[in-house]
LOKOL-62836 format. One record per residue (C-alpha): x, y, z; residue number from 0. Coordinates in nm, 4 decimals. Last residue first. Layout:
BEGIN
<x X; y Y; z Z; zadren NUM>
...
// end
This chain:
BEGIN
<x 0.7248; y 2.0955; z -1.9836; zadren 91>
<x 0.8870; y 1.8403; z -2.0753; zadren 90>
<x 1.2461; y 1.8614; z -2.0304; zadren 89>
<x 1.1618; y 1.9866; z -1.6928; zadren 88>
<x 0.9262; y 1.7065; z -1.6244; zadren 87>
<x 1.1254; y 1.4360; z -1.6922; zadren 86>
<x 1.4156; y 1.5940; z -1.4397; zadren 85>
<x 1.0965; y 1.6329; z -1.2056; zadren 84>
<x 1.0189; y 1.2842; z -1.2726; zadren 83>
<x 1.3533; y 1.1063; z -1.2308; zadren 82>
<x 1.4150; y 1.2869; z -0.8875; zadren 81>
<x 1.0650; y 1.1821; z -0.7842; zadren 80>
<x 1.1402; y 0.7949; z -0.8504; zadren 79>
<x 1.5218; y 0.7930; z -0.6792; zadren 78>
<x 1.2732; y 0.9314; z -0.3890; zadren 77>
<x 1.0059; y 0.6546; z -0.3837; zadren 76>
<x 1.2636; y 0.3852; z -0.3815; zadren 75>
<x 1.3997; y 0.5495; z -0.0978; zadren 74>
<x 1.0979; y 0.5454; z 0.0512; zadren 73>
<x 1.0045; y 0.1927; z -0.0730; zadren 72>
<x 1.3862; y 0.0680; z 0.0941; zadren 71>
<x 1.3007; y 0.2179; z 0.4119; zadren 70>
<x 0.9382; y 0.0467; z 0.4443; zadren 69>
<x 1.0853; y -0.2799; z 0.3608; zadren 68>
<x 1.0744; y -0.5128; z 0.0989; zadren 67>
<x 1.0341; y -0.9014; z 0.1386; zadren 66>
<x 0.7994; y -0.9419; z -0.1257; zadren 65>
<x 1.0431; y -0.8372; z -0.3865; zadren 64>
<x 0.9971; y -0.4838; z -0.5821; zadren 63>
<x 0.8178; y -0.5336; z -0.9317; zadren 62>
<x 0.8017; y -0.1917; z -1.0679; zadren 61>
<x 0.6684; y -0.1650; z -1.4444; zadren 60>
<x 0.7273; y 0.1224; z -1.6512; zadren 59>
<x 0.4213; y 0.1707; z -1.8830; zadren 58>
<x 0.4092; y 0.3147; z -2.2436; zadren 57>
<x 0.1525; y 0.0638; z -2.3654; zadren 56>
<x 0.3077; y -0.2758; z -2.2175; zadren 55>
<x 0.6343; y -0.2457; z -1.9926; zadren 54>
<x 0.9253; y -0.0589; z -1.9724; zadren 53>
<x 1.1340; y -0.2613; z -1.6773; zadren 52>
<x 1.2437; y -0.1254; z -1.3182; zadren 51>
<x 1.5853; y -0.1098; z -1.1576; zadren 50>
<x 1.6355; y 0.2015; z -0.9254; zadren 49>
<x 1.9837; y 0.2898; z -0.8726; zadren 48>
<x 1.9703; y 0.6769; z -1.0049; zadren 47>
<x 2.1203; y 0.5609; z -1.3190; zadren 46>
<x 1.8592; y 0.3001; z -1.3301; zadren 45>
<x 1.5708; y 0.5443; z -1.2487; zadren 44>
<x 1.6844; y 0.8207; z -1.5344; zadren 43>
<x 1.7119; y 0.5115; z -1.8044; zadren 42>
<x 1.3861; y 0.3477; z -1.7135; zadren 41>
<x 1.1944; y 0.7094; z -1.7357; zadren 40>
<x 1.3766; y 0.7574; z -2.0716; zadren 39>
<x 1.2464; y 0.3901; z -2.2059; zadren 38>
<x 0.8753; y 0.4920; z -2.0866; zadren 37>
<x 0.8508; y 0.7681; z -2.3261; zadren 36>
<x 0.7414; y 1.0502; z -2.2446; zadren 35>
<x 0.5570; y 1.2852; z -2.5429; zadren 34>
<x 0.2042; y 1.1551; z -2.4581; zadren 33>
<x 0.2131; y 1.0793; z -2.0859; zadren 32>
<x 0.3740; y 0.7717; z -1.8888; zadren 31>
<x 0.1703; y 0.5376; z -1.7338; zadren 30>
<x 0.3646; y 0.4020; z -1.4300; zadren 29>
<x 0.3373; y 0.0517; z -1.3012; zadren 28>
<x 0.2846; y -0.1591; z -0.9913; zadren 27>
<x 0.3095; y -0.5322; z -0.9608; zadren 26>
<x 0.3886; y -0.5095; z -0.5680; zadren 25>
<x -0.0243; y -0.5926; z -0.4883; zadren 24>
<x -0.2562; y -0.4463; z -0.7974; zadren 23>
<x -0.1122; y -0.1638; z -1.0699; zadren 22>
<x -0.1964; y 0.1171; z -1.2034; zadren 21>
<x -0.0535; y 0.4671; z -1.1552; zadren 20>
<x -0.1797; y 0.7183; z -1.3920; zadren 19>
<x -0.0996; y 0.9917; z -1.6543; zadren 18>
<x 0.2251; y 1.0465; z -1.5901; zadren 17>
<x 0.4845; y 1.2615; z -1.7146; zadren 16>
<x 0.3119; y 1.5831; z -1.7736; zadren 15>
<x 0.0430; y 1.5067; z -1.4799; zadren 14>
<x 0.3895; y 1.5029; z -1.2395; zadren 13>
<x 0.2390; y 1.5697; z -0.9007; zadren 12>
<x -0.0193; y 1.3782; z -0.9442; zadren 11>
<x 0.1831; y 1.0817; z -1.0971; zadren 10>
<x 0.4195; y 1.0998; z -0.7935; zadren 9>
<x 0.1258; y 1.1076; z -0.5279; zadren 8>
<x -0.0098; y 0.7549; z -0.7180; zadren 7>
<x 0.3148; y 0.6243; z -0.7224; zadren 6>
<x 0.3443; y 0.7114; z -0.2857; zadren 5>
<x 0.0188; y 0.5518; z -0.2616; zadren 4>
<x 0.1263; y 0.2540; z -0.4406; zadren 3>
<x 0.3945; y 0.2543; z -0.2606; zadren 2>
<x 0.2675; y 0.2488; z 0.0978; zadren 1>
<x 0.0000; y 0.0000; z 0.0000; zadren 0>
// end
């Protein structure tokens, strides 16, 4: 629950990179907006040292392990937000 709530606070924040967060359980995703394409996002979190996958119709997909812990989804959270306001600058 905690990151799925903190996706869906990141796509609201960033409505020119996202569109949505989706997702049921630790399968979670990302729907990027027109003009951002999932491949970028994937490229800005692994350089940050966040490894996700591009997934379906312009979706990055975040499959954390089960044994996660609140720590490690905050800082997941954070490498996330640093992406998206670097996405969002070159988009907006």
């Amino acid at each position: 629950a905690q990151l799925k709530t903190g996706l869906e606070d990141i796509a609201a924040r960033y409505p020119s990179v996202y569109t949505d967060a989706r997702g049921t359980g630790l399968m979670l995703g990302l729907k990027c907006a027109d003009g951002v394409v999932n491949g970028d996002l994937v490229k800005a979190l692994m350089q940050g040292g966040l490894l996700c996958v591009p997934a379906g119709d312009n979706v990055v997909r975040f499959v954390p392990p089960l044994v996660i812990t609140a720590e490690q989804v905050n800082e997941a959270l954070a490498i996330i937000d640093t992406a998206s306001a670097g996405l969002a600058k070159d988009a907006g």
